[in-house]
Residue, then its C-alpha position, 0 to 999 in steps of 0.5 A: x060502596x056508598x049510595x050514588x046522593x052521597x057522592x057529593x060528600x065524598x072527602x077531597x082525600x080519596x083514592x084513585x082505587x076508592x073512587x075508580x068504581x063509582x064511574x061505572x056506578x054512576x053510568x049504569x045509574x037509571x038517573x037522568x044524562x045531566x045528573x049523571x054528567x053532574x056526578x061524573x064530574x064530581x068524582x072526576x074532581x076528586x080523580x084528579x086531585x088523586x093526581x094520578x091518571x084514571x085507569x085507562x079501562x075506565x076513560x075509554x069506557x066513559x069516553x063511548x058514554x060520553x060521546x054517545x050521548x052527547x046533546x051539542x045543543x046543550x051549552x049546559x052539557x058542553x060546559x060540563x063534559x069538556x071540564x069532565x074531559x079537562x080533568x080525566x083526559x078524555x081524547x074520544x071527547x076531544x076528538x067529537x069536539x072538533x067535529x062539533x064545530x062542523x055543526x050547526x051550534x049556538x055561539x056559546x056552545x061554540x066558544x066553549x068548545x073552542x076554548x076546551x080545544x084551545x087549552x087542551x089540544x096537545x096535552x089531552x092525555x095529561x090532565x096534569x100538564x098545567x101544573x108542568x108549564x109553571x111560569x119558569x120565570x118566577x122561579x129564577x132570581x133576578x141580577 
């Protein structure tokens, strides 16, 4: 296993099985919630270009740590956690981001969210579904 610093240099080209553990590595890591957030969404960059889904152990497990400790005031957090949950399919995070526009929260925060659920609403579990809704049009030849 490699040292969490060298996450960063991890080749776009790893597996689901090599990346998987490091989740975990990362959360139980004693750096600070943002480093962690910063490296989570790394590796969850490199998860999703795997194009398979992260077992499903470890996105409830990241879920709980997420949403656990989330600080919603942070637009830097809400930026980084809905394009971590963009990527891994995470609906705990969806779910506390609707309940996070009940609350009082800067307008950029605000809209971030916004457009996290925008996006997102219906295919959260499928981090893959953008690529599904391909501009059919273009595909067809025109008489």
């Amino acid at each position: 296993m490699i040292a969490i610093e060298d996450i960063y240099e991890l080749p776009e080209g790893v597996t689901a099985d090599f990346i998987n553990p490091y989740f975990r590595l990362v959360i139980k890591w004693d750096g600070g919630f943002e480093e962690k957030l910063n490296l989570l969404l790394e590796l969850s960059d490199k998860q999703w270009h795997t194009y398979s889904l992260l077992d499903y152990e470890t996105r409830h497990f990241l879920d709980k740590w997420i949403t656990s400790n989330w600080d919603f005031t942070s637009f830097n957090q809400a930026e980084t956690i809905t394009s971590i949950a963009s990527l891994l399919g995470l609906e705990g995070v969806l779910v506390m981001s609707k309940e996070v526009l009940n609350e009082n929260i800067s307008e950029d925060v605000r809209e971030e969210i916004e457009s996290f659920i925008d996006e997102l609403n219906e295919n959260i579990n499928d981090p893959y579904s953008g690529m599904r809704n391909i501009d059919k049009s273009s595909n067809t030849s025109s008489t």
